[in-house]
BAPA-189640 format. One line per 10 residues: their letters; for each residue x, y, z of N, C-alpha, C. Coordinates in Angstrom, 1 decimal. Atoms other than C-alpha are relative to their C-alpha. Example, Ala and Ser with C-alpha at 12.3 -4.5 7.8 and 13.67 -1.06 7.14 Angstrom:
BEGIN
AS	0.9,-1.2,0.0,12.3,-4.5,7.8,0.9,1.2,0.0  -0.9,-1.1,0.0,13.7,-1.1,7.1,-0.8,1.1,0.8
END
This chain:
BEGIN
XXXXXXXXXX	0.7,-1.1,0.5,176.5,67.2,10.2,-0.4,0.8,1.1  0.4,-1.4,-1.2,175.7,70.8,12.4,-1.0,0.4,-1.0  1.2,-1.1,0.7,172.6,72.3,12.1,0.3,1.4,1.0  0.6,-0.6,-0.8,171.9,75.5,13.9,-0.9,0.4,0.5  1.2,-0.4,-0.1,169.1,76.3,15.9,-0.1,2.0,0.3  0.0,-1.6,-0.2,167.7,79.9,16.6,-0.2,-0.2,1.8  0.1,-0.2,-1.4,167.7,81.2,20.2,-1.6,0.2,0.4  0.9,0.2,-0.8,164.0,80.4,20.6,-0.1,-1.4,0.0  -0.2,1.7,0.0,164.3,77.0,19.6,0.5,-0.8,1.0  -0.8,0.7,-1.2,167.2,76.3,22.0,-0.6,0.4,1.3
XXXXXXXXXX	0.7,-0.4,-0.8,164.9,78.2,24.4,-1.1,-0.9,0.2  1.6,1.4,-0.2,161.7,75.5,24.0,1.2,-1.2,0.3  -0.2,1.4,-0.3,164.0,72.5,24.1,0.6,0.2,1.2  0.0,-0.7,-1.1,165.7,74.4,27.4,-1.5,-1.0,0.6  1.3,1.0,-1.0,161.9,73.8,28.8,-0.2,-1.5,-0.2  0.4,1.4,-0.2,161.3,70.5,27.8,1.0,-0.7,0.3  -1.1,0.4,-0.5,164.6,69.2,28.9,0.0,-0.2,1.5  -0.2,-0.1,-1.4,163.9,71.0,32.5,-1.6,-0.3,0.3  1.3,0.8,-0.8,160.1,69.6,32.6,0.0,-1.7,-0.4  0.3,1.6,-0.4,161.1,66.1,32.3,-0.6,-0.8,-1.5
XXXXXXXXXX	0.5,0.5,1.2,160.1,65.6,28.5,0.9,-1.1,-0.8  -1.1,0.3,1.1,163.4,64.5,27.1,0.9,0.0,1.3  -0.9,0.0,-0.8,166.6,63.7,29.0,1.3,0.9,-0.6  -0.8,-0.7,1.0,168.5,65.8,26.4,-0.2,0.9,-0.9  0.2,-1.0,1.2,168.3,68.5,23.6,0.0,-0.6,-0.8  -0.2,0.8,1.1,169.1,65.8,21.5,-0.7,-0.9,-0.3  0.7,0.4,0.1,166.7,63.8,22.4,-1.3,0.2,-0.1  1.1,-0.6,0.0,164.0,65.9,22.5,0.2,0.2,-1.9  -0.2,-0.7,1.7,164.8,66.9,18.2,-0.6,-1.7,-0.1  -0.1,0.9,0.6,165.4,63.1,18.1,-2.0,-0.8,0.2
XXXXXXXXXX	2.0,0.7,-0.3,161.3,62.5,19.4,-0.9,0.7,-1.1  0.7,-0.7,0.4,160.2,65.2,17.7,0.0,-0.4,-1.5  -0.1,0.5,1.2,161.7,64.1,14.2,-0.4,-1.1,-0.3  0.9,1.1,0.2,160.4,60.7,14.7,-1.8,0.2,-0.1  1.2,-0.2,0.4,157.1,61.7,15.1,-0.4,0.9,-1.2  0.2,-0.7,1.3,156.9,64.2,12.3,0.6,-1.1,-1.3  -0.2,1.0,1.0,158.3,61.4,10.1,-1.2,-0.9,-0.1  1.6,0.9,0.0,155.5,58.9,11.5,-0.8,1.0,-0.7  1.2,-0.6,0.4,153.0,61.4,10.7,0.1,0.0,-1.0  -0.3,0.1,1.5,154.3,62.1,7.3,-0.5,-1.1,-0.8
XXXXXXXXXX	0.2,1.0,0.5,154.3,58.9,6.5,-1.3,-1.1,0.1  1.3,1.1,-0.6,150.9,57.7,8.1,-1.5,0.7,-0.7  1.3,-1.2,1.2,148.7,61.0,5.9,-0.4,-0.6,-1.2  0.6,0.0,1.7,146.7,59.6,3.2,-1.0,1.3,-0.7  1.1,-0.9,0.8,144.9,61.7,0.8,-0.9,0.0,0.3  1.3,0.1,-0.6,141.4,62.9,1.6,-0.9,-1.3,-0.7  0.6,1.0,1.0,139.8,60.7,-0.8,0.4,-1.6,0.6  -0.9,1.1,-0.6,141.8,57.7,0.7,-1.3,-0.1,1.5  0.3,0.0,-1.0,140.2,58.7,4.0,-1.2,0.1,0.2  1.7,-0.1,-0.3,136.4,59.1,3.6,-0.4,-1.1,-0.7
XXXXXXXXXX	0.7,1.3,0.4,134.0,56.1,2.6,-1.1,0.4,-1.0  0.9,-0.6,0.7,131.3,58.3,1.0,0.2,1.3,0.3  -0.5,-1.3,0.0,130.4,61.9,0.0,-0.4,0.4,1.4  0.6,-0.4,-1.3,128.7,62.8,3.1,2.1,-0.1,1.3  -0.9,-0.5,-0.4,132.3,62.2,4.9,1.3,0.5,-0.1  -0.6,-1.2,0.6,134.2,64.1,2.5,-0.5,1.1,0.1  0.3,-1.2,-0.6,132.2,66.6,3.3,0.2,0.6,2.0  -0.5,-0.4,-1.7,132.6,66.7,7.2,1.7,0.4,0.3  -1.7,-0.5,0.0,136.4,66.4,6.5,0.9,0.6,-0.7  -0.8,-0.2,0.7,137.2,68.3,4.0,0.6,1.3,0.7
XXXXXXXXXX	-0.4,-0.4,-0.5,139.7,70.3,4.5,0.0,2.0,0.0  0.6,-1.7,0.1,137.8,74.3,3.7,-1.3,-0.2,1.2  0.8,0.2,-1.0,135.4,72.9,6.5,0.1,1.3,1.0  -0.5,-1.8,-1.5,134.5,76.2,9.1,0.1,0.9,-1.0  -0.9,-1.1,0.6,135.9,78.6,6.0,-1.3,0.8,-0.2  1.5,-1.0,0.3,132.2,79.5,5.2,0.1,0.6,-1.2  -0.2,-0.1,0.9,133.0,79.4,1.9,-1.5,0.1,-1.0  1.2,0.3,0.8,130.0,80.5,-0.8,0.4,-0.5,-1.5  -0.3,0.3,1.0,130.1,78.8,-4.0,-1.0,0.2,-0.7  1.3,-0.9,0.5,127.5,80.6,-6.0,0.5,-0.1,-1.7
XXXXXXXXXX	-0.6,0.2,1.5,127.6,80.4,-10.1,-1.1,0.5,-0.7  0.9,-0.4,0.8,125.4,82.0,-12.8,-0.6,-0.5,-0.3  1.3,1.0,0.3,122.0,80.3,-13.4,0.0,-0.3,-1.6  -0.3,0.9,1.6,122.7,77.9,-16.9,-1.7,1.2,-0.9  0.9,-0.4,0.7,120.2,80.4,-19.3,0.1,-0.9,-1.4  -0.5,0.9,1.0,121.0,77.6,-21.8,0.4,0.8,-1.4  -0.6,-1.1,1.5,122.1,78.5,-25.8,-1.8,-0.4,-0.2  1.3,0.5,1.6,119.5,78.6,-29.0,0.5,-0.8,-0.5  -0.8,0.5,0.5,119.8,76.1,-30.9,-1.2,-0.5,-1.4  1.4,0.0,1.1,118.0,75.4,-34.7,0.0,-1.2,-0.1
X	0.1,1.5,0.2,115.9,72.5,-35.2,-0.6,-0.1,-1.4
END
């Protein structure tokens, strides 16, 4: 199987080739693909990953977004008694 890469691609694996990262182009893809596999495979769900709410909240992942979540104050119904 040929893949192609783009001329920046073959331009990074160039550097890491000539700084001693990899002995190969080939081996550099072949580290890179193992680790993105490990990782893949080592990601549980957030829920999985926190113990209580307190660090679902530190880790979730809209953390920093400075998100407001604001909602219309419940004026309840009528209701006949």
């Amino acid at each position: 199987m040929s893949k192609h890469l783009s001329d920046e691609q073959t331009r990074v694996l160039d550097e890491v080739v000539k700084a001693g990262v990899a002995r190969s182009p080939e081996e550099a893809v072949d580290q890179a693909v193992r680790r993105l596999h490990s990782s893949a495979t080592r990601q549980k769900p957030i829920h999985q990953q926190v113990d209580n709410i307190a660090d679902l909240f530190a880790h979730s992942p809209f953390r920093g977004l400075n998100m407001e979540f604001d909602r219309d104050p419940d004026t309840g119904r009528d209701i006949s008694l």
